[in-house]
TORPAVEX-890570 format. One record per residue (C-alpha): residue number from 0; residue in three letters; z, y, x. Coordinates in Angstrom, 2 decimals. Example, Ala and Ser with C-alpha at 12.3 -4.5 7.8 and 13.67 -1.06 7.14 Angstrom:
BEGIN
+-----+--------+---------+---------+---------+
: num : residu :      up :   north :    east :
+-----+--------+---------+---------+---------+
:   0 :    Ala :    7.80 :   -4.50 :   12.30 :
:   1 :    Ser :    7.14 :   -1.06 :   13.67 :
+-----+--------+---------+---------+---------+
This chain:
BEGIN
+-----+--------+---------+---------+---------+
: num : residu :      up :   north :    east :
+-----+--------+---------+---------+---------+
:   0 :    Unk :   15.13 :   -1.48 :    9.28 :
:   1 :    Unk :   13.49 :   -0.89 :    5.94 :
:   2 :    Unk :   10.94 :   -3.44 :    4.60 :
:   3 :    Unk :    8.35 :   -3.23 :    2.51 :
:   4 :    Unk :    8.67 :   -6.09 :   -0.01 :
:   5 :    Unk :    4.95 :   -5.91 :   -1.26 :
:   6 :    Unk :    2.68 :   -8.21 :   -3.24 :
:   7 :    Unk :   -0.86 :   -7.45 :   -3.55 :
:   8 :    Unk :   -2.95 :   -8.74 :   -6.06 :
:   9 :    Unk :   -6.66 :   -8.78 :   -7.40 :
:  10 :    Unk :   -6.77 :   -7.85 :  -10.69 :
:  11 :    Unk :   -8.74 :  -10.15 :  -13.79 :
:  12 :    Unk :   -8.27 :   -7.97 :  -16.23 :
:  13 :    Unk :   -7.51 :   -4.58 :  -15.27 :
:  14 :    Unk :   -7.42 :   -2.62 :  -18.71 :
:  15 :    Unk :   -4.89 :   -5.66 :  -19.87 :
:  16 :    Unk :   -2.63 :   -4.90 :  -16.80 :
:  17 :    Unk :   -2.73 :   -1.18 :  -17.32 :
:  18 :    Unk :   -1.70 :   -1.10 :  -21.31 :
:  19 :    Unk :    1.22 :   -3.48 :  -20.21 :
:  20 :    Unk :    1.90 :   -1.43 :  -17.36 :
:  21 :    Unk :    1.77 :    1.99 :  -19.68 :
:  22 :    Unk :    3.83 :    0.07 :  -22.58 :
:  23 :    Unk :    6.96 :   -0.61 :  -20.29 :
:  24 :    Unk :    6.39 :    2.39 :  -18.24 :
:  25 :    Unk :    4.77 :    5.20 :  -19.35 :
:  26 :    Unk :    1.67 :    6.82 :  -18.02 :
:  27 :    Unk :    0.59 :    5.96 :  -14.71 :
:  28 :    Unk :   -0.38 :    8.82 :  -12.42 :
:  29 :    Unk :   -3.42 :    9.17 :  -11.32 :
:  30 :    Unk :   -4.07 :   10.38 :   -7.36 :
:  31 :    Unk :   -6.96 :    9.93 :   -4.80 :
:  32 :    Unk :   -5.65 :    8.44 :   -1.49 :
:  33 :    Unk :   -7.70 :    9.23 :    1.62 :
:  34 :    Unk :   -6.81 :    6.88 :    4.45 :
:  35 :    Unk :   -7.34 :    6.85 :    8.13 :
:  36 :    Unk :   -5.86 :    4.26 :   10.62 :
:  37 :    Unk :   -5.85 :    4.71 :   14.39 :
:  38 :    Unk :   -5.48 :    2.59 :   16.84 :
:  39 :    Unk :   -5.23 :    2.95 :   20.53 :
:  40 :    Unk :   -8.96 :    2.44 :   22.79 :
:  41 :    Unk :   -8.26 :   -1.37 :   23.07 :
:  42 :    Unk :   -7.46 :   -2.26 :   19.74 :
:  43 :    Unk :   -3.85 :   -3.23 :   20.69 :
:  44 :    Unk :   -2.28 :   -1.61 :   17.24 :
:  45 :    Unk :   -3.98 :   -3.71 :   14.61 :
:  46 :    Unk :   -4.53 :   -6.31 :   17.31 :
:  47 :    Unk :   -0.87 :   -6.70 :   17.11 :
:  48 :    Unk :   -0.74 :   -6.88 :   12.91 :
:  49 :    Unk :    0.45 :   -3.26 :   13.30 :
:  50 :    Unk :   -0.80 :    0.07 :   11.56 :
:  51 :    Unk :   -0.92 :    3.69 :   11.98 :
:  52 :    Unk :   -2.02 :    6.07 :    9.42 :
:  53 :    Unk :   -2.33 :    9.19 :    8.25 :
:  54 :    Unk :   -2.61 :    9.10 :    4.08 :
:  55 :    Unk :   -3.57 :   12.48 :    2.34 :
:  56 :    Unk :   -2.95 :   12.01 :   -1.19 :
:  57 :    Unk :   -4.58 :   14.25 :   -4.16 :
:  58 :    Unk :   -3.38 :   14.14 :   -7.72 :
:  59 :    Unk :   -4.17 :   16.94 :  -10.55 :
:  60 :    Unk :   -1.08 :   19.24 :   -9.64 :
:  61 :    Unk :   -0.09 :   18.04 :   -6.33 :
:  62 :    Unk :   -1.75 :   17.58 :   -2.16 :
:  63 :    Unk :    0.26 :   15.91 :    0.34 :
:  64 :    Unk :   -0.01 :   14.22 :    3.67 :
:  65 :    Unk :    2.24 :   11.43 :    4.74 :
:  66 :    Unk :    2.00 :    9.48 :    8.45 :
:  67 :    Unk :    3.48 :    6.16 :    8.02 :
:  68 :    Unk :    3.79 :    3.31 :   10.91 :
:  69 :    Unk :    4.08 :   -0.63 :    9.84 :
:  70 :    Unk :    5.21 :   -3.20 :   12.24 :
:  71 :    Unk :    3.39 :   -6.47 :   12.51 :
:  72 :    Unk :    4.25 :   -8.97 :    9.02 :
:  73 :    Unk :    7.95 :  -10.34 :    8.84 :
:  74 :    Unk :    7.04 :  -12.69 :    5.77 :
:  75 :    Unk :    3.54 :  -14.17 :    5.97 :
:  76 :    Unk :    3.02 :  -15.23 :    2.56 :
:  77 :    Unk :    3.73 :  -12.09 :    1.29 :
:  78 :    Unk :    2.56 :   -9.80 :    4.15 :
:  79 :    Unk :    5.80 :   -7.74 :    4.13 :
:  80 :    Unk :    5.64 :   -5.44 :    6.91 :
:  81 :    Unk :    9.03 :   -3.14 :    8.36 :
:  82 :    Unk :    7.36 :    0.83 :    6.95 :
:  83 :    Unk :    8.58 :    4.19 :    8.72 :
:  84 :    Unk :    7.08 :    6.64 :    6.96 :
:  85 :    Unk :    7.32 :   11.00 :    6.46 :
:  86 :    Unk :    5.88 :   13.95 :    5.29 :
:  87 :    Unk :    3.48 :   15.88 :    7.15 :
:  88 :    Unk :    3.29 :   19.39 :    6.32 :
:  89 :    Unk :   -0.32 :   20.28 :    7.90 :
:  90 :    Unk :   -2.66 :   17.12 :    7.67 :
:  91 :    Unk :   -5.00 :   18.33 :   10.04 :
:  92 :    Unk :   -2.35 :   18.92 :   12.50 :
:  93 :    Unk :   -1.14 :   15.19 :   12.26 :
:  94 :    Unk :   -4.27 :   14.23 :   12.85 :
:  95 :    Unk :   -4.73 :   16.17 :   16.35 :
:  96 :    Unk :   -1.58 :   14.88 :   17.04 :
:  97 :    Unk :   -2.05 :   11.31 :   17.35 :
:  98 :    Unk :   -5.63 :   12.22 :   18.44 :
:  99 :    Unk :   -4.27 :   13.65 :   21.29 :
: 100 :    Unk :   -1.88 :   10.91 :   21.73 :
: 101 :    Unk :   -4.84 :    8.64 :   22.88 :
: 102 :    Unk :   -5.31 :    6.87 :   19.63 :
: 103 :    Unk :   -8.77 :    7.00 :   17.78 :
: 104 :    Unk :   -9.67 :    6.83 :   14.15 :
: 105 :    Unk :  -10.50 :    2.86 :   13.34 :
: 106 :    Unk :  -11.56 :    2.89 :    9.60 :
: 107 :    Unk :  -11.08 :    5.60 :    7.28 :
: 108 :    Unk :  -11.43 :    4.81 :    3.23 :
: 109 :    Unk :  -10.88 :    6.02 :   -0.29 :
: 110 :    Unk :   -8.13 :    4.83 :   -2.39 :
: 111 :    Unk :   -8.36 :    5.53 :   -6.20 :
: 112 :    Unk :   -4.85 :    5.34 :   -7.37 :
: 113 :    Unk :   -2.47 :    4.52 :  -10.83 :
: 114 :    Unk :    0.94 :    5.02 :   -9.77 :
: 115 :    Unk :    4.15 :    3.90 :  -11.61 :
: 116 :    Unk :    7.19 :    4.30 :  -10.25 :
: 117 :    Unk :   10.26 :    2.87 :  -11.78 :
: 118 :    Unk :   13.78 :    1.17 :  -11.62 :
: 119 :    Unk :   14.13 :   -2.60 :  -12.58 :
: 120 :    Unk :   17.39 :   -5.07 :  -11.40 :
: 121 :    Unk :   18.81 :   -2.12 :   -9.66 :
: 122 :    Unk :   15.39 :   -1.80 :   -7.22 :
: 123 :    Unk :   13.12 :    1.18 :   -7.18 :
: 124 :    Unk :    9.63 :    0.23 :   -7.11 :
: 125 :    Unk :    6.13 :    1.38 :   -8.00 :
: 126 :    Unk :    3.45 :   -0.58 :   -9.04 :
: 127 :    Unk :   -0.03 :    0.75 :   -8.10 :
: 128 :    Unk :   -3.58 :   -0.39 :   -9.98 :
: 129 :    Unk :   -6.25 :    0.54 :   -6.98 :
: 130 :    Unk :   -9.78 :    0.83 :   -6.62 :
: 131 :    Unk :  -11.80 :    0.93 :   -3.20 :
: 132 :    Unk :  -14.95 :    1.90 :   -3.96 :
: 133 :    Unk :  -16.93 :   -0.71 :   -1.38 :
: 134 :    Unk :  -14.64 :   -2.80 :   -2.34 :
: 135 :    Unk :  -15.97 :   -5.29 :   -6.34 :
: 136 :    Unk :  -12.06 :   -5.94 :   -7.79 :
: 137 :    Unk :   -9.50 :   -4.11 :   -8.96 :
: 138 :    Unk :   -5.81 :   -4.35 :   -7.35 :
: 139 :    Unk :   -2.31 :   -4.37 :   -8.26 :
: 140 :    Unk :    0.31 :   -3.38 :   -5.06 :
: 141 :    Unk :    3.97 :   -3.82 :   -6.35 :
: 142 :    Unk :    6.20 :   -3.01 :   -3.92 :
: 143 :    Unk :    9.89 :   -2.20 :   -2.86 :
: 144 :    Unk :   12.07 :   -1.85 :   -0.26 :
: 145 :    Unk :   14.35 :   -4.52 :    1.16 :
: 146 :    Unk :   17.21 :   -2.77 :    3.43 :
: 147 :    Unk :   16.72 :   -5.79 :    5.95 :
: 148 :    Unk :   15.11 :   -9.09 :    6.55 :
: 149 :    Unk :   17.75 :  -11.02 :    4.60 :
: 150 :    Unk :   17.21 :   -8.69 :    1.84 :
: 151 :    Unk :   13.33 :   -9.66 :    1.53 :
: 152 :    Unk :   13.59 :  -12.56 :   -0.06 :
: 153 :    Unk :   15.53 :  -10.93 :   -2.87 :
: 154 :    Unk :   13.31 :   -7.80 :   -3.46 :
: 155 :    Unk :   10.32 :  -10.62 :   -3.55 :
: 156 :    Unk :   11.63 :  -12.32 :   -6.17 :
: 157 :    Unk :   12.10 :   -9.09 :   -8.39 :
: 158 :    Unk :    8.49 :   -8.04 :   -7.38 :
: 159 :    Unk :    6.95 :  -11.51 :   -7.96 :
: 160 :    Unk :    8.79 :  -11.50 :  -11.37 :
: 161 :    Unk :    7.31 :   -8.26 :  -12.23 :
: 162 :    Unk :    3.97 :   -9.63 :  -11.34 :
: 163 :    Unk :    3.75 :  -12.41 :  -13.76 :
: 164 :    Unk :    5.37 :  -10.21 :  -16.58 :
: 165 :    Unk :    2.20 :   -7.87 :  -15.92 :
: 166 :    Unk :   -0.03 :  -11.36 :  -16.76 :
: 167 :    Unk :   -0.91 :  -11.81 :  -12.75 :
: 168 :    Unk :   -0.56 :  -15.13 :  -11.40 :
: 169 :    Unk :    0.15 :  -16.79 :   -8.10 :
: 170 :    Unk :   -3.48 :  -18.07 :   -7.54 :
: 171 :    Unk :   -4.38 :  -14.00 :   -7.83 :
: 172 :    Unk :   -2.15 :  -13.26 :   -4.86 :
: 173 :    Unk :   -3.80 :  -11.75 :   -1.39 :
: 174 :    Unk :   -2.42 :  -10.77 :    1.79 :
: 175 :    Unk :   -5.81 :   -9.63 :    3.28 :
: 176 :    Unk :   -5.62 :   -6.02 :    4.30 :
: 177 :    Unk :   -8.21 :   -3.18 :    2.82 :
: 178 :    Unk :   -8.98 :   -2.28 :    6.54 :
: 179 :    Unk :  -10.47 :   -5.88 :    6.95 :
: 180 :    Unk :  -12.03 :   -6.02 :    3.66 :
: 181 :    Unk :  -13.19 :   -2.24 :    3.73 :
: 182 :    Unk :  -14.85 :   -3.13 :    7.49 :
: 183 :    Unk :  -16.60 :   -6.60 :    6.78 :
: 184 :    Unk :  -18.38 :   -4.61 :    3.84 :
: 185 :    Unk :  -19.46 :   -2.05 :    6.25 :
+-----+--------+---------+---------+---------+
């Protein structure tokens, strides 16, 4: 079972984040996420710290559609959730789909993405500066994957690692999901 070793992050000084970022990495790439989580009629899904959603993402040369499934948190502080996630070919079509499964749209939201994605202690991760525009901070997602549970603790300590070499400290830590923060702003 793959994990998703993530730490989320709001940002104090974005631009400072992004040169360091674009120093050790590179360019980040830019891409537009649009979101939509479903749930089933009675709320069971995110009831249940569980999420289903269909992600379209749009960058300057590139369109594509992924449907990704997270169980409910293994790791509280962090908010590391088990991911199963693929490519859709037709986004519209996914979404019929899992209309027609029974489950309805919850909260849908925009995204406004800098990806970078690179290698560091042997891990693959990506480190992603975000803007939601209802949303007053900028956020920095670094994730990777952990193979299993016992491995979580280990990607963590790479990502958290990462995080403070990128000037973000512990106090700027959040586990508090965009589809909460997106809907109490609604």
């Amino acid at each position: 079972m793959a994990i998703e070793a993530e730490l989320k992050a709001v940002v104090q000084d974005p631009e400072d984040v992004m040169a360091r970022l674009e120093a050790a990495y590179g360019p980040g790439r830019p891409q537009v996420y649009q979101d939509t989580y479903y749930d089933d009629p009675a709320g069971q899904l995110m009831g249940g710290d569980r999420e289903l959603r269909i992600r379209t993402m749009h960058s300057a040369d590139d369109t594509r559609t992924v449907l990704t499934y997270k169980g409910a948190r293994v790791d509280e502080a962090s908010g590391s959730k088990p991911e199963h996630e693929t490519r859709v070919e037709d986004a519209a079509a996914a979404h019929e789909i899992v209309r027609g499964l029974g489950y309805v749209p919850r909260i849908a939201f925009e995204k406004r993405c800098r990806n970078y994605a690179f290698q560091h202690d042997g891990r693959e991760l990506l480190a992603t500066l975000v803007r939601v525009p209802e949303l007053d901070a900028t956020f920095i997602e670094l994730e990777t994957l952990a193979k299993a549970e016992e491995d979580l603790p280990a990607a963590l300590t790479v990502v958290r690692s990462l995080l403070v070499s990128l000037g973000v400290s512990e106090s700027d830590l959040t586990t508090e999901l965009y589809t909460d923060a997106v809907a109490a702003v609604r």
